[in-house]
N, C-alpha and C positions, 0 to 999 in steps of 0.2 A: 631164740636162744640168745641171750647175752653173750658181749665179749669176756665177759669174767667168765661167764659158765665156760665159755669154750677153755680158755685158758685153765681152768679146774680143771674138766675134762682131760686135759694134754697133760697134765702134772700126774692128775692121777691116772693115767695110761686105759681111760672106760669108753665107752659108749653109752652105755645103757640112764637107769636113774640115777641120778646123784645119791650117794649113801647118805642117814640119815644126819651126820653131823657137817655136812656140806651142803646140805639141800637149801638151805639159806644163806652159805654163802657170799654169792650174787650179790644179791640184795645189802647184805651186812659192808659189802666192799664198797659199793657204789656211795652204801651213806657216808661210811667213812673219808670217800675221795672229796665229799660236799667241804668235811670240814679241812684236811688236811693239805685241800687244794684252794682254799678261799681266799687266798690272794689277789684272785683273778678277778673279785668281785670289788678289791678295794684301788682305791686311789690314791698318793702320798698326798694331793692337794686337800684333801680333805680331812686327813690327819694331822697335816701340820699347818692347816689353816686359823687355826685359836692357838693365837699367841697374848704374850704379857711384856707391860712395857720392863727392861733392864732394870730402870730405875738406878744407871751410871755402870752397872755390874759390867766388870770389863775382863774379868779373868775368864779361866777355861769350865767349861760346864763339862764332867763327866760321868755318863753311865757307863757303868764297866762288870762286866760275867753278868751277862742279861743272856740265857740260855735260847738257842733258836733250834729249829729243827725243819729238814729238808728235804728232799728227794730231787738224784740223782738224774739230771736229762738223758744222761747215757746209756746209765744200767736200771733203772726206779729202784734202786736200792737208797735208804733212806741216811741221809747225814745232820751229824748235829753237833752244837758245842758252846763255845761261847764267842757273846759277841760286848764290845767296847766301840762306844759313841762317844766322840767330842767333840764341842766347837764353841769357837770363842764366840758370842751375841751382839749384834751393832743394834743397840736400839730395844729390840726385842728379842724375847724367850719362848720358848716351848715348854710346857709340861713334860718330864720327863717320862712318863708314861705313854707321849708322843712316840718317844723314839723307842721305845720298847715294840709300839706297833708297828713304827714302820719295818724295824729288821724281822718283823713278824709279817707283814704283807710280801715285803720278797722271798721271805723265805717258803710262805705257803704258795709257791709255783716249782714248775717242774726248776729247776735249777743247777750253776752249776755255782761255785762258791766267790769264786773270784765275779764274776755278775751282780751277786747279792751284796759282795764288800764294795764295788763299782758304783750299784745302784743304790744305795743308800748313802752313801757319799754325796753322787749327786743331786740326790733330792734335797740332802740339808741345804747345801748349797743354791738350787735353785728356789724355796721358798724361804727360807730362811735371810740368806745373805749375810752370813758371817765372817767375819776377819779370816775364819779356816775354819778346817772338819777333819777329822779322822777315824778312820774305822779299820778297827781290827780286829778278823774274826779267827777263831783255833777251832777244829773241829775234827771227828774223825770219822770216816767215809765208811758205809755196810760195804761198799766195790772193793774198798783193800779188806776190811775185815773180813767176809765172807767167801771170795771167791778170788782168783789170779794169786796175788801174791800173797795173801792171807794173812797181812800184818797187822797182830789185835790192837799195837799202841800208838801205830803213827800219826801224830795230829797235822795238820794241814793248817798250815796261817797265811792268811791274806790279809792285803794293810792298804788303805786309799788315803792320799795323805793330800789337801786340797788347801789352796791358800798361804798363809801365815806356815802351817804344820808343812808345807811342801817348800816354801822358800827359804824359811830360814830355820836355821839347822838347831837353834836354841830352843828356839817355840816345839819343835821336832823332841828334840830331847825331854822340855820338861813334860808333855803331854804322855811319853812313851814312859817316862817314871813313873806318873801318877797310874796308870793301866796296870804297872807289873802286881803283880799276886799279892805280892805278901807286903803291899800298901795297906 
């Protein structure tokens, strides 16, 4: 018997056969762990290993409401929202489509939110090597919405501010304007 089955089992309060619209289950859950957990299977060196030269570009490079989705190390209940990448490029650049994977490789592990805005910070930072980085992600957690406090609208922001975006308070400001929504 699988651990899912057990866990059906306990949900649905049985011993006996699984009823007909659970008897695959199991099975249906486990594929879907393949994909919703494949983080595990990537690596940021390899994502943001093709890069492109600058060609002088010295401003800030931003992807911003790049939607991510998660699960919950505490509760597996699953969290999601939006996430905002910047960083200025010394040299070289990423394809933006990079860093849409990366906040997708952390986010598909068990997680908690503030880890994923941490670790993708520092990956830019350690393959990349730019002036600065910044990530900030808003999200809102199935743990408040579902269950304890049961709050359906609280969003949850976390912000990794590295470099240039952490030192000087200028670079900080224009980066955090260009992020806000209604840019």
């Amino acid at each position: 018997m699988s651990a899912v089955e057990t866990i059906v089992r306990y949900i649905e309060g049985q011993n006996g056969d699984l009823r007909e619209g659970l008897a695959n289950t199991p099975k249906r859950v486990v594929e879907s762990f393949d994909e919703i957990f494949s983080g595990y299977d990537e690596d940021a060196k390899s994502i943001l290993d093709s890069t492109f030269n600058a060609e002088g570009y010295e401003g800030i490079v931003l992807l911003k409401d790049t939607e991510f989705h998660s699960t919950c190390e505490h509760h597996l209940q699953p969290f999601s929202g939006r996430g905002h990448i910047a960083y200025i490029p010394v040299e070289r650049i990423v394809g933006i489509s990079k860093l849409a994977r990366l906040l997708d490789m952390h986010s598909k592990r068990l997680q908690n939110q503030e880890r994923i805005t941490q670790s993708v910070a520092d990956d830019i930072v350690a393959h990349l090597s730019p002036l600065g980085c910044a990530v900030i992600l808003e999200a809102q957690h199935g743990c408040m919405k579902c269950r304890g406090v049961m709050k359906q609208n609280a969003i949850m922001t976390t912000s990794a501010m590295r470099g240039v975006f952490f030192e000087k308070a200028e670079a900080r400001a224009e980066v955090l304007q260009l992020m806000r929504r209604d840019n």
